[in-house]
TIVOVO-83806 format. One line per field, with one value per atom (N, C-alpha, C): x, y, z; residue in three letters; residue number from 0. Coordinates in steps of 0.001 Angstrom, whole numbers, plus 524288, in hexadecimal, padded with zeros to 5 digits. Each point is the difference from the previous one (the first is absolute). Example, Ala and Ser with C-alpha at 12.3 -4.5 7.8 and 13.67 -1.06 7.14 Angstrom:
% TIVOVO-83806
u <- (83386 / 7FC86 / 80384 / 7FEA2 / 80334 / 7FCFE)
v <- (7E9C6 / 804A6 / 804B0 / 8041A / 804A6 / 80442)
w <- (81E78 / 80000 / 80000 / 7FD30 / 8003C / 802DA)
aa <- (ala / ala / ala / ser / ser / ser)
i <- (0 / 0 / 0 / 1 / 1 / 1)
END
This chain:
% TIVOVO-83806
u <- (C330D / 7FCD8 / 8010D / 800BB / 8011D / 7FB8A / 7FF2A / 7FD26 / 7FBE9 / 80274 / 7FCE2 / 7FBEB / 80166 / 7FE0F / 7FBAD / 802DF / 7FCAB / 7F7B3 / 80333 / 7FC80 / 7FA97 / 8039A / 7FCF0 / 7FB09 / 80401 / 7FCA6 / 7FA54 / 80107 / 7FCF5 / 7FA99 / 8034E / 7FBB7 / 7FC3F / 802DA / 7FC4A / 7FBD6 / 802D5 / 7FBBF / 7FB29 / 80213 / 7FC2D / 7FC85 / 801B5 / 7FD9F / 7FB55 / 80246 / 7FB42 / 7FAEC / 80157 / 7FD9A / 7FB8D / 802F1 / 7FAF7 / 7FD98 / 80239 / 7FC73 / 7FA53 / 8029E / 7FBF8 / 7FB65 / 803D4 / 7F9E9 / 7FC17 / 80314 / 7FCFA / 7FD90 / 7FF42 / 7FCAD / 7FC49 / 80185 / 7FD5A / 7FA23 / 7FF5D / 7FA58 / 7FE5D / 802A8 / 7FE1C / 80075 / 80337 / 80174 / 8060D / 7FC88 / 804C0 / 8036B / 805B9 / 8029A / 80114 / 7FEAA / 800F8 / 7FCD7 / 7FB62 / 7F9F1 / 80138 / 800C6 / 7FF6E / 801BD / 8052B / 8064F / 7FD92 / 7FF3F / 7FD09 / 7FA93 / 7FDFA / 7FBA3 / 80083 / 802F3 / 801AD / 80286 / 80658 / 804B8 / 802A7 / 7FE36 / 8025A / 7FFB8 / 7FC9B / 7FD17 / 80539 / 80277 / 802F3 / 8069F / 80088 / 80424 / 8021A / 7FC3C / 80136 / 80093 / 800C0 / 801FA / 80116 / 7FF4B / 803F0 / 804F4 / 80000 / 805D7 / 803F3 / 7FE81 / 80102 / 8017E / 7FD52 / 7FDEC / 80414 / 800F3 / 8043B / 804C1 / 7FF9F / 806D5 / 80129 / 7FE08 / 80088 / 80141 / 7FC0E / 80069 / 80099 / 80190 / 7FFB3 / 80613 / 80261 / 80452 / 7FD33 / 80483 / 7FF74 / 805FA / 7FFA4 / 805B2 / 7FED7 / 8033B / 7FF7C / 7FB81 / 7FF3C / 7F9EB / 7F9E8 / 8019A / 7FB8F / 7FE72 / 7FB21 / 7FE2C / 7FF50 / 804FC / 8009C / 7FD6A / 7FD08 / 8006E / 8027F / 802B0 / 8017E / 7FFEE / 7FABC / 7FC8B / 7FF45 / 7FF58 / 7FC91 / 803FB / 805E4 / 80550 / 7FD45 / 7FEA7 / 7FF33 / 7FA31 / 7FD00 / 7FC8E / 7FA13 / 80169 / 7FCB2 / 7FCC5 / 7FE27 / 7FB66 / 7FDD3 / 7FF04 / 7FC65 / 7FFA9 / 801FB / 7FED3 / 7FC64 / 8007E / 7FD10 / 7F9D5 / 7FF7F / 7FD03 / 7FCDC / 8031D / 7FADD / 7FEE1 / 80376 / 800B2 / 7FC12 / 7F972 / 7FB99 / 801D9 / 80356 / 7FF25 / 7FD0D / 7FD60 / 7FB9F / 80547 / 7FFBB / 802E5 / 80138 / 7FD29 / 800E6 / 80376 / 800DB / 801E7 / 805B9 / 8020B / 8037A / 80555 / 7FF6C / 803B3 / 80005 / 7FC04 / 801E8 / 800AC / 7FE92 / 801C1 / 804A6 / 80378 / 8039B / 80424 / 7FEB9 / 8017F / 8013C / 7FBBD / 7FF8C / 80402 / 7FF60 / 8045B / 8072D / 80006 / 80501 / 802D5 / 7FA5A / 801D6 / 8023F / 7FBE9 / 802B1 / 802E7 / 80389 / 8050D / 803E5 / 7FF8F / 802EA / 7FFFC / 7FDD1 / 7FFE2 / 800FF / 8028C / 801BB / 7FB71 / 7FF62 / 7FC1D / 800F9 / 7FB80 / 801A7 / 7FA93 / 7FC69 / 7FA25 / 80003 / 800CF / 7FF78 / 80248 / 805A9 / 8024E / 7FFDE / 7FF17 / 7FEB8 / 7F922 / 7FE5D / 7F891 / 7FC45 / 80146 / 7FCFE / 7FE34 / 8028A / 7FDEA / 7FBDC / 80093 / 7FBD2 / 7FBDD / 8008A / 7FD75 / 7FD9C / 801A4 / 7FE11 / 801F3 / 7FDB2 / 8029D / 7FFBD / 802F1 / 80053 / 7FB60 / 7FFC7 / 7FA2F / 7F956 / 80018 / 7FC7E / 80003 / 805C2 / 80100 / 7FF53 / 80346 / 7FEEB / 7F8A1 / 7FE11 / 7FAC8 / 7FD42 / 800E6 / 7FD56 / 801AB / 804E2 / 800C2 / 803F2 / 7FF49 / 803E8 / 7FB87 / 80232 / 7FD9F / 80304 / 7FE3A / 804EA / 7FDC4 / 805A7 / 7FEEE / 8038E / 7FE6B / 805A0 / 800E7 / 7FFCC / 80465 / 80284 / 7FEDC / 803C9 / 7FAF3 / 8034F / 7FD98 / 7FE87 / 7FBCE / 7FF88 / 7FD5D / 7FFDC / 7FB87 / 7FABF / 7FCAB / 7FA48 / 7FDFA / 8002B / 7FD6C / 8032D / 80708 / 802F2 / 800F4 / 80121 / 7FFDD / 8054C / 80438 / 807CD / 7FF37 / 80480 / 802D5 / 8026D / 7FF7E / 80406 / 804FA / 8021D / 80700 / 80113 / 7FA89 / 800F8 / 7FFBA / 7FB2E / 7FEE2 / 80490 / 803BC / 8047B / 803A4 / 800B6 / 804FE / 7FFD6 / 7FA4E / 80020 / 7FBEF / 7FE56 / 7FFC6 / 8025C / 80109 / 8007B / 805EE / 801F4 / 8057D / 803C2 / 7FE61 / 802E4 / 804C0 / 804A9 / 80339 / 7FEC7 / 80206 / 8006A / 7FE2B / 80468 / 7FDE8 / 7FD0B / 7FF35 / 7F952 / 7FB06 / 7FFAD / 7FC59 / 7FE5B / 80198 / 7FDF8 / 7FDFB / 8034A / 7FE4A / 7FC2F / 7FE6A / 7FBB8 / 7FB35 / 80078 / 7FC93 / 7FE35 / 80360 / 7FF11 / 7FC95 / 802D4 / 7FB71 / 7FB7F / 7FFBC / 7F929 / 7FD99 / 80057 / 7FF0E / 7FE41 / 803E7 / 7FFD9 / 7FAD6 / 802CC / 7F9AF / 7FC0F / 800FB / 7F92C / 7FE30 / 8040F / 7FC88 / 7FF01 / 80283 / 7FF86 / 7F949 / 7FF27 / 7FA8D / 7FBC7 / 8019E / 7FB47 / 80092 / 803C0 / 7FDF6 / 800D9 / 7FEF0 / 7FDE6 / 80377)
v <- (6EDB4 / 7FB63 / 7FC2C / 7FAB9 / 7FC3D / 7FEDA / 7FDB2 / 7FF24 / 7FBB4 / 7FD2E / 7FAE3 / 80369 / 80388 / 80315 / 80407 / 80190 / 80484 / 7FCF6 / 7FAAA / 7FD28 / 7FD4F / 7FECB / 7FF25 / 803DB / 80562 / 803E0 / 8005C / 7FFB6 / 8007F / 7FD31 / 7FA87 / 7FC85 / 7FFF9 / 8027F / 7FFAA / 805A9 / 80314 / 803F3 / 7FE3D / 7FDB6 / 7FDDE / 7FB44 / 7FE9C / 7FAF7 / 80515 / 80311 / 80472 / 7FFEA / 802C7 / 801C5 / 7FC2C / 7FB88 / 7FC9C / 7FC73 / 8004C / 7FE6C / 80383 / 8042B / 80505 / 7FF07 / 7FECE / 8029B / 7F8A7 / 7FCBE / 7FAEA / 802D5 / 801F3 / 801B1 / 8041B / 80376 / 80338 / 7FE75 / 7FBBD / 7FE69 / 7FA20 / 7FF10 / 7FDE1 / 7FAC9 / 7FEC9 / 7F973 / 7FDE8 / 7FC04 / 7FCDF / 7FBFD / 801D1 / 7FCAE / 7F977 / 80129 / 7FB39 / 7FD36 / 80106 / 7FDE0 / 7FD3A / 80393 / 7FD45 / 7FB87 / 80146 / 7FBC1 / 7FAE5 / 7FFEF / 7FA65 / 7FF35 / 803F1 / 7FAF9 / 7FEDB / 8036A / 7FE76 / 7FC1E / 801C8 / 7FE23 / 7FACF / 8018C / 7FD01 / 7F965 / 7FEE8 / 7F9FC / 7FCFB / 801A1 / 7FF9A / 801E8 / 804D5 / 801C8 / 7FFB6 / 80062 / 801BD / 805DB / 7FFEB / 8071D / 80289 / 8049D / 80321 / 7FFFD / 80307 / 80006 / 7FC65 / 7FAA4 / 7FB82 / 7FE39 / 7FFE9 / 7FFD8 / 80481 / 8048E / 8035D / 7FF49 / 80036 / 7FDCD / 7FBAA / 7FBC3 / 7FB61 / 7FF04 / 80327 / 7FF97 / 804E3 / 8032D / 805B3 / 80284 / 803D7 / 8052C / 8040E / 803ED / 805A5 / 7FF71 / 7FEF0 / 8017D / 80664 / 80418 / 804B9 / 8031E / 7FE8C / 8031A / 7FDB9 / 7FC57 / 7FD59 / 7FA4A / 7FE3D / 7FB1F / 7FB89 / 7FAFD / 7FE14 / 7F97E / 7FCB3 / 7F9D4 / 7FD26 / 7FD10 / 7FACC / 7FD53 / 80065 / 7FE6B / 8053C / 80232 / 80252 / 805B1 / 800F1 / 80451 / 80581 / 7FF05 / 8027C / 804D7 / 7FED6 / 80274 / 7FD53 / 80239 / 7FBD0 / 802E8 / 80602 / 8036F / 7FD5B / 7FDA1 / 7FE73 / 7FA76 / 7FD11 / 7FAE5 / 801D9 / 80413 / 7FEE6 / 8030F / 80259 / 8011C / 7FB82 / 7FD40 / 7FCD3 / 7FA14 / 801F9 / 7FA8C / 800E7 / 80293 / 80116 / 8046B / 80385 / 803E0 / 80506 / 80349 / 80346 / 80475 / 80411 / 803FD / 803B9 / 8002F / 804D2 / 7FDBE / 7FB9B / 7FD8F / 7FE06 / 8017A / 7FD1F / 80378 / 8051B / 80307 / 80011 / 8017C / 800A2 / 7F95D / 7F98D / 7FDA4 / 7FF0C / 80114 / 7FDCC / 8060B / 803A8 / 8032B / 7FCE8 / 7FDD5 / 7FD32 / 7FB18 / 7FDB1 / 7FB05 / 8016F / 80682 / 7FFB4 / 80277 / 8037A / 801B9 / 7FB35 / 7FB51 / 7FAF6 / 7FCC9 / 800CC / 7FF05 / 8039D / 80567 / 801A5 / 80278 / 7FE2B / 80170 / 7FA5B / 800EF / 7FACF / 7FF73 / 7FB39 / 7FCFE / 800D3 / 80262 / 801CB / 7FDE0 / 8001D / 7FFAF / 7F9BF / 7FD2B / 7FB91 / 7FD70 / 8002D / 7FDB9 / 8037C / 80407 / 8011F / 80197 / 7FF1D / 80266 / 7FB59 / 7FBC0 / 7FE97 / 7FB9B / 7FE67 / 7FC2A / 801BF / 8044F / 80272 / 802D9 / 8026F / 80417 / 7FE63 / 7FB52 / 7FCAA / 8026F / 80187 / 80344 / 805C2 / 8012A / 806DF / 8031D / 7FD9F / 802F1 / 7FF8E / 7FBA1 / 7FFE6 / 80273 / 7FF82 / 80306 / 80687 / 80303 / 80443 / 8015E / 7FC82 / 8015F / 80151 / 7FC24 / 7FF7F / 802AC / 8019D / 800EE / 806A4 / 80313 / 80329 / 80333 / 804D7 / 80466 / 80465 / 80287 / 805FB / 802CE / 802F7 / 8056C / 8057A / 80236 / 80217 / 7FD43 / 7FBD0 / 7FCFE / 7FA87 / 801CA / 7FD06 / 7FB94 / 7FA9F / 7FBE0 / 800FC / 7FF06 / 80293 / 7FABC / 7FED7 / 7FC1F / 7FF77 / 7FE17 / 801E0 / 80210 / 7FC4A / 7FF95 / 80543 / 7FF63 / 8018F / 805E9 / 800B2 / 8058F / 801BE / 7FB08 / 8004F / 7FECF / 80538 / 7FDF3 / 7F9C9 / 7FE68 / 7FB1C / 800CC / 80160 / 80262 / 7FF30 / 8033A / 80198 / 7F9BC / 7FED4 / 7FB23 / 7FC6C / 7FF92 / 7FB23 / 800DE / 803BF / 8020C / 7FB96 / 7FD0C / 7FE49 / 7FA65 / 7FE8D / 7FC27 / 7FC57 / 7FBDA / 7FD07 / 7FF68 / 80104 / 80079 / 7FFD3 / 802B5 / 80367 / 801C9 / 7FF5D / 8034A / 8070D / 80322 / 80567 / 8019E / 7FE77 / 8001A / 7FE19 / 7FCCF / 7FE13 / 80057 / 803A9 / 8023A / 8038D / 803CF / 802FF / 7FD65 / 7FB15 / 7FD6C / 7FD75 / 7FD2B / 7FE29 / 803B0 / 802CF / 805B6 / 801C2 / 80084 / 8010A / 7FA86 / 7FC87 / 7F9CB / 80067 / 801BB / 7FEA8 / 80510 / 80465 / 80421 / 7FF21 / 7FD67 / 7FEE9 / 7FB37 / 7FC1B / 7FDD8 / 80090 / 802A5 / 80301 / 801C8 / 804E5 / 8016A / 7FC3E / 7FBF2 / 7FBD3 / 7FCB9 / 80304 / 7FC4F / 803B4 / 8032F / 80551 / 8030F / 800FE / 80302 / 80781 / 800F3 / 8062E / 8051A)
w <- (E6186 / 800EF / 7FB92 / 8006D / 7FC53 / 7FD38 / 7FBBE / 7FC48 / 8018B / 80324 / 80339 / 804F0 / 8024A / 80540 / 7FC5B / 7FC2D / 7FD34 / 7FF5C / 7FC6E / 7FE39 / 80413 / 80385 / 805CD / 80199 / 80042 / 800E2 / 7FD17 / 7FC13 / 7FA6B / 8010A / 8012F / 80005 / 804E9 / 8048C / 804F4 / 7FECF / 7FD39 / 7FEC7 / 7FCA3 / 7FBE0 / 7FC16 / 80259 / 8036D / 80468 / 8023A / 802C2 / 804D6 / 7FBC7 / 7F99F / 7FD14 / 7FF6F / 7FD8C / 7FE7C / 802ED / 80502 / 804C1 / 8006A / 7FE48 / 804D2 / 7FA99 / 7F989 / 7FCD4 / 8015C / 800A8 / 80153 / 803C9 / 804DB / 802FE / 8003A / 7FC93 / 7FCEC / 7FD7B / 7FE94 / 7FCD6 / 804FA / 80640 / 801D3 / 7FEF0 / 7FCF2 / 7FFB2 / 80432 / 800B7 / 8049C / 7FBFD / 7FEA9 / 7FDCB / 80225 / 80525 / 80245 / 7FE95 / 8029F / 7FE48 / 7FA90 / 7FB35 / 7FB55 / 7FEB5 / 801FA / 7FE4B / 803B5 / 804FE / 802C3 / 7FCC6 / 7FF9C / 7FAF7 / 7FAC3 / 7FD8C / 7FAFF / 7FF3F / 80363 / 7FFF3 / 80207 / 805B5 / 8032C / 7FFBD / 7FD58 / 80160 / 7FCA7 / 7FB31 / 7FB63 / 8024F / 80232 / 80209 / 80437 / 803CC / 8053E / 8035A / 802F9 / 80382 / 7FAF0 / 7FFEE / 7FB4C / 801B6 / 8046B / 802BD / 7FE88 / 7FFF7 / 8000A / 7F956 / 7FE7D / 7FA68 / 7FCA9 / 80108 / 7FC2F / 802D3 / 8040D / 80354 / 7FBAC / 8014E / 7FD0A / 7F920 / 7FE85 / 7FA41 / 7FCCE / 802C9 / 7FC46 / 801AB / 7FD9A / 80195 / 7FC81 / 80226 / 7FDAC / 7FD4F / 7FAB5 / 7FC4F / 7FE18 / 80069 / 7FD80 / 80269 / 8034E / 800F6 / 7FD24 / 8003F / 7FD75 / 801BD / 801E6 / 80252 / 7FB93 / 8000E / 7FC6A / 80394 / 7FD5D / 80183 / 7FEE8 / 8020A / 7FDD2 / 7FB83 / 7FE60 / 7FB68 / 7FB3C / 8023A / 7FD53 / 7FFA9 / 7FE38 / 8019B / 7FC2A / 7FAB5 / 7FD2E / 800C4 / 800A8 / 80054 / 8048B / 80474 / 804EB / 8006E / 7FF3C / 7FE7A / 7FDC0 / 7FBEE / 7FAAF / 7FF95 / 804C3 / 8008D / 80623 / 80396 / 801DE / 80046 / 7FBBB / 7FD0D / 7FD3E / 7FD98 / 7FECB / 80452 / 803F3 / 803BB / 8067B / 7FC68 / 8052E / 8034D / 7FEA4 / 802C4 / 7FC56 / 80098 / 7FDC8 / 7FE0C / 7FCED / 7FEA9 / 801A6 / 804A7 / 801BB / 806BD / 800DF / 80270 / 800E0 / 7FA21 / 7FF23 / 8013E / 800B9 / 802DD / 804C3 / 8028C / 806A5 / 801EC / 7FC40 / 801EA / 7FF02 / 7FBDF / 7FEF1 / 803A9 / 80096 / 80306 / 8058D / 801D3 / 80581 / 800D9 / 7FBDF / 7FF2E / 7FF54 / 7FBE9 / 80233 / 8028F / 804D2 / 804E4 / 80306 / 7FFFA / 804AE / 7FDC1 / 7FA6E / 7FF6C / 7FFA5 / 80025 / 804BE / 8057E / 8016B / 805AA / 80315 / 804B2 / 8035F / 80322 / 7FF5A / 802AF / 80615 / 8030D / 8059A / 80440 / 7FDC6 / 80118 / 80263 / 7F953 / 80148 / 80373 / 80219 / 8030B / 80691 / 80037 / 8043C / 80449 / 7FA54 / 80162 / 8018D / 7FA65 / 7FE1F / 8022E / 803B8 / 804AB / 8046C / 800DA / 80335 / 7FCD9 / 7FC2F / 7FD1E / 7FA6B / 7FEFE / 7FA64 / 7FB87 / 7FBB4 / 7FBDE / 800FB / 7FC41 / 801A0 / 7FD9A / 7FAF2 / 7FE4B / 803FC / 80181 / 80544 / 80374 / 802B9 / 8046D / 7FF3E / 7FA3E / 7FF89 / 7FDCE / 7FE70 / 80017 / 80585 / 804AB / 80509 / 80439 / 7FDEF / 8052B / 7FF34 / 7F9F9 / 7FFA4 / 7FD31 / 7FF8B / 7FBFD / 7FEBE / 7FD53 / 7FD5C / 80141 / 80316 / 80342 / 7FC89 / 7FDB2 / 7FD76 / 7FCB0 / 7FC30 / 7FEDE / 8031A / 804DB / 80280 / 802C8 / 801EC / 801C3 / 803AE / 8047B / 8048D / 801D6 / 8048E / 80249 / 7FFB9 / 7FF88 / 7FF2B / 8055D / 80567 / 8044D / 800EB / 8017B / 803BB / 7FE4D / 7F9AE / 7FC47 / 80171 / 8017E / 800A3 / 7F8FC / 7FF94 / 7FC2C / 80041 / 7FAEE / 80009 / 80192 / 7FCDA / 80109 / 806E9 / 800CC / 8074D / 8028C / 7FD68 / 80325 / 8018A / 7F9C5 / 7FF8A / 80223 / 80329 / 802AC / 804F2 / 803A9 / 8033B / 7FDE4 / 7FC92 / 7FDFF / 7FA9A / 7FFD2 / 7FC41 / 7FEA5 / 80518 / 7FFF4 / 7F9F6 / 7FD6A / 7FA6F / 80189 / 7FC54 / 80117 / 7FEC9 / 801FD / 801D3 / 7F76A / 7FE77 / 7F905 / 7FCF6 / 80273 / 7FDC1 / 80222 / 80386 / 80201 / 7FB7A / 7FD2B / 7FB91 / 7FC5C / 7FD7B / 7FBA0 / 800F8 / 80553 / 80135 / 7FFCA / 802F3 / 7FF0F / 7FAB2 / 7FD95 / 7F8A7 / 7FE97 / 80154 / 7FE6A / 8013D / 80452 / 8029E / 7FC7F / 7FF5D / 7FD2A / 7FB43 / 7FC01 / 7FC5C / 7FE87 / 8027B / 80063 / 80145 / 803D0 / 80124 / 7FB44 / 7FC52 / 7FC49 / 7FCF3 / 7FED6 / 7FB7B / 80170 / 804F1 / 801B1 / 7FF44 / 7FC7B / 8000C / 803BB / 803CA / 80426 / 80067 / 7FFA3 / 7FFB5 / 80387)
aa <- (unk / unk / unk / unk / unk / unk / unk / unk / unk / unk / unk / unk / unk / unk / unk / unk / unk / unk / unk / unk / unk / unk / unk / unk / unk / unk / unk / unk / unk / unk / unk / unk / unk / unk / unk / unk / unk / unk / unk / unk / unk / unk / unk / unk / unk / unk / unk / unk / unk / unk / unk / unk / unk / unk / unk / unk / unk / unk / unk / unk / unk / unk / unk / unk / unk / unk / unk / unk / unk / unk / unk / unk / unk / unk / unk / unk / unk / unk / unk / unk / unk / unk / unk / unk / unk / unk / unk / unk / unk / unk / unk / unk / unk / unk / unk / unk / unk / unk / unk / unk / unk / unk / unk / unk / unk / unk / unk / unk / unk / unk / unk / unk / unk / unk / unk / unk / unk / unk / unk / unk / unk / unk / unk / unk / unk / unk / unk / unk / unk / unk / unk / unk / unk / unk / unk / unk / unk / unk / unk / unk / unk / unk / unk / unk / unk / unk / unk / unk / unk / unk / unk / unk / unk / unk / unk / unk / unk / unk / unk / unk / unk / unk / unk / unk / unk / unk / unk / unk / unk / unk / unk / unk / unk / unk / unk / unk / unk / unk / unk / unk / unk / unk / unk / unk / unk / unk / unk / unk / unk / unk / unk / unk / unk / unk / unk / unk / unk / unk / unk / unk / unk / unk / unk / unk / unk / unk / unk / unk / unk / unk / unk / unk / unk / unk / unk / unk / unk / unk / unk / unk / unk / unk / unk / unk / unk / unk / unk / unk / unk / unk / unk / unk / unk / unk / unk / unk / unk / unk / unk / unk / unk / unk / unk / unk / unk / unk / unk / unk / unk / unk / unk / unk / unk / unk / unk / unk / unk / unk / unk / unk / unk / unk / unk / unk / unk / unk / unk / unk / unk / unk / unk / unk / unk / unk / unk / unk / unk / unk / unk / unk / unk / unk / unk / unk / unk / unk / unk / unk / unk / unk / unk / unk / unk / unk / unk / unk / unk / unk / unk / unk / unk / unk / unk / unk / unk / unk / unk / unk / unk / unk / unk / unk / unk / unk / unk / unk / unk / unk / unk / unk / unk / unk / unk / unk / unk / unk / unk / unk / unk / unk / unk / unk / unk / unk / unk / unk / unk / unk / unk / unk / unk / unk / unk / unk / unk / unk / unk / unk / unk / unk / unk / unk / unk / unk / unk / unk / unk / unk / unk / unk / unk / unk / unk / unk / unk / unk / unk / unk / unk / unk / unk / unk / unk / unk / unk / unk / unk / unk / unk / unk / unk / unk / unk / unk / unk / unk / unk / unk / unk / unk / unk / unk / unk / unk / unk / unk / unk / unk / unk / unk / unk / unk / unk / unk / unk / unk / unk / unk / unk / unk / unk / unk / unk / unk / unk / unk / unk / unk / unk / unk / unk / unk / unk / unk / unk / unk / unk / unk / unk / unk / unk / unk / unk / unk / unk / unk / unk / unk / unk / unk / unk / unk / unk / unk / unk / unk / unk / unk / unk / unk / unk / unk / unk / unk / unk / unk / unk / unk / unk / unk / unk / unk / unk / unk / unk / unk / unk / unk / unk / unk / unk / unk / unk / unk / unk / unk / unk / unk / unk / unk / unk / unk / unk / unk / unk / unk / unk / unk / unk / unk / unk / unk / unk / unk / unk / unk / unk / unk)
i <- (0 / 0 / 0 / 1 / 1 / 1 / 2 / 2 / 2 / 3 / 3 / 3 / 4 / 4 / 4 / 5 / 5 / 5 / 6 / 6 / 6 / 7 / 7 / 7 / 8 / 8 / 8 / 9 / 9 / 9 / 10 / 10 / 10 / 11 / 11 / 11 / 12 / 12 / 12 / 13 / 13 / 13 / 14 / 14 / 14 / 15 / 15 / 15 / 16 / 16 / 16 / 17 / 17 / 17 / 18 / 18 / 18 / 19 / 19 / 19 / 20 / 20 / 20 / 21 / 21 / 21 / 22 / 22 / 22 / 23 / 23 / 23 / 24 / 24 / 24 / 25 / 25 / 25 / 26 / 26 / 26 / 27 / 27 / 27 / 28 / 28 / 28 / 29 / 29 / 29 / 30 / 30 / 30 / 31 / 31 / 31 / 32 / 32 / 32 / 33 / 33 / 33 / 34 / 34 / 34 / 35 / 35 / 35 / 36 / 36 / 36 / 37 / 37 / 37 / 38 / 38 / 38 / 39 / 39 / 39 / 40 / 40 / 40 / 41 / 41 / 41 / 42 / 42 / 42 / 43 / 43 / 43 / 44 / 44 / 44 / 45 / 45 / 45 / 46 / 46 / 46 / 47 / 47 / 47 / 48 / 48 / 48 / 49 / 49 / 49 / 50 / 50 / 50 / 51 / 51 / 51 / 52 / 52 / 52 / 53 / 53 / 53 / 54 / 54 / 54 / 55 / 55 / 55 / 56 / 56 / 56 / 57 / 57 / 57 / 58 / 58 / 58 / 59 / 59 / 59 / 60 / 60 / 60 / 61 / 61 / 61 / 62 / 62 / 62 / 63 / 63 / 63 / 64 / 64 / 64 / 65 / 65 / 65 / 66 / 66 / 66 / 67 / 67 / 67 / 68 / 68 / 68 / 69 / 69 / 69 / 70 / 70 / 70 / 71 / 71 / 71 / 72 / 72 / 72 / 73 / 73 / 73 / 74 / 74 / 74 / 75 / 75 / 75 / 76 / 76 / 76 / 77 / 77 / 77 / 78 / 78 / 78 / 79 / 79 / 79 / 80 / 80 / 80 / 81 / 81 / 81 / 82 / 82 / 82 / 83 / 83 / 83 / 84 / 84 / 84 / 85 / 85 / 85 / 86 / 86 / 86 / 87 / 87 / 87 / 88 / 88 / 88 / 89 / 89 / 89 / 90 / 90 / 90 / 91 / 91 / 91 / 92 / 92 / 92 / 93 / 93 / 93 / 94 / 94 / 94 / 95 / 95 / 95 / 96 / 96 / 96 / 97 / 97 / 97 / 98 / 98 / 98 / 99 / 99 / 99 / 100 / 100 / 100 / 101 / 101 / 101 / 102 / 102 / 102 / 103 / 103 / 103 / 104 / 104 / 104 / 105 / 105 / 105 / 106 / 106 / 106 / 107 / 107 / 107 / 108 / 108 / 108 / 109 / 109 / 109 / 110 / 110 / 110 / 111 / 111 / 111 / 112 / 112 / 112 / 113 / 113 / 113 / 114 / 114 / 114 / 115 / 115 / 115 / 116 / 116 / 116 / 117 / 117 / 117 / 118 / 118 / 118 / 119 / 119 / 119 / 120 / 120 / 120 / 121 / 121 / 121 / 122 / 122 / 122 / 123 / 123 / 123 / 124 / 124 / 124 / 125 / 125 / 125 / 126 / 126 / 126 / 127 / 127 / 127 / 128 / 128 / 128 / 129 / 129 / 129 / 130 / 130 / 130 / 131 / 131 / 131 / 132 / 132 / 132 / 133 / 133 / 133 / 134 / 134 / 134 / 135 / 135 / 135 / 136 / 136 / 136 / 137 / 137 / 137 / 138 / 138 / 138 / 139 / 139 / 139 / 140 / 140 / 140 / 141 / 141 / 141 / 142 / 142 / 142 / 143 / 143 / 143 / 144 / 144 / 144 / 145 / 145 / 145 / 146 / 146 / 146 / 147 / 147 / 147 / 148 / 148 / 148 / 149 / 149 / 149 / 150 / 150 / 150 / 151 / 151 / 151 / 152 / 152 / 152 / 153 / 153 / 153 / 154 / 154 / 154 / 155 / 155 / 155 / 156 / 156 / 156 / 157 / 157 / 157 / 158 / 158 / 158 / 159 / 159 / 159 / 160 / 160 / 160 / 161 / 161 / 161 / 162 / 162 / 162 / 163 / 163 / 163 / 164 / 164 / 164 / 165 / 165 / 165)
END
């Protein structure tokens, strides 16, 4: 495995982790980042695409290359916050944007949508009403290609937990 694929790995694991402990004590990352954040930034999604990468395994800004932990530490986010968000920010700079361009006209944002309309079954995303796996569902909606049916699946998941969900 290459050093770039290894690193990937790493990070989608370390992404599951500090999603699940953000959900763990019941806080909605989303929630926070739109009242804290958003008025100043915008979407997160939007907002670390835009102004953030991952150099080395590590979530660097624009501004701020050297140390973006400890600027956003003292930049209104609380301490115990400042990992699973900056965890969250550089899951959606790397991961390809899939939601927005195929969901988000019918379904609004994904953190909404996975609040209203999704829950964890296993782990896994499931419908709230219908109780289809996601994965299952996208095989006959939202016309995804055949390979991004998983990654979409992992997205809605992922955000779900990022919304507290259990």
């Amino acid at each position: 495995m290459s050093a770039v694929a290894t690193w990937l790995v790493g990070l989608a694991l370390l992404s599951t982790a500090s999603s699940a402990l953000a959900a763990q004590d019941g806080r909605d990352l989303h929630d926070y980042w739109d009242g804290r954040c958003r008025e100043c930034h915008g979407d997160a999604g939007d907002f670390a695409r835009r102004t953030l990468s991952a150099d080395r395994g590590r979530l660097v800004g624009k501004h701020h290359r050297d140390d973006l932990e400890r600027f956003l530490t003292n930049h209104y986010l609380t301490d115990e916050l400042v990992a699973p968000v900056m965890q969250m920010l550089s899951t959606q700079v790397t991961t390809r944007p899939l939601f927005k361009p195929h969901c988000a006209r019918c379904h609004g944002a994904a953190s909404d949508f996975a609040r209203q309309s999704l829950v964890l079954r296993d782990g896994k995303a499931v419908g709230r009403k219908s109780g289809r796996p996601v994965a299952e569902y996208l095989r006959n909606h939202g016309a995804l290609a055949p390979a991004d049916i998983p990654v979409m699946a992992a997205t809605l998941e992922r955000v779900l937990r990022e919304t507290g969900a259990r």
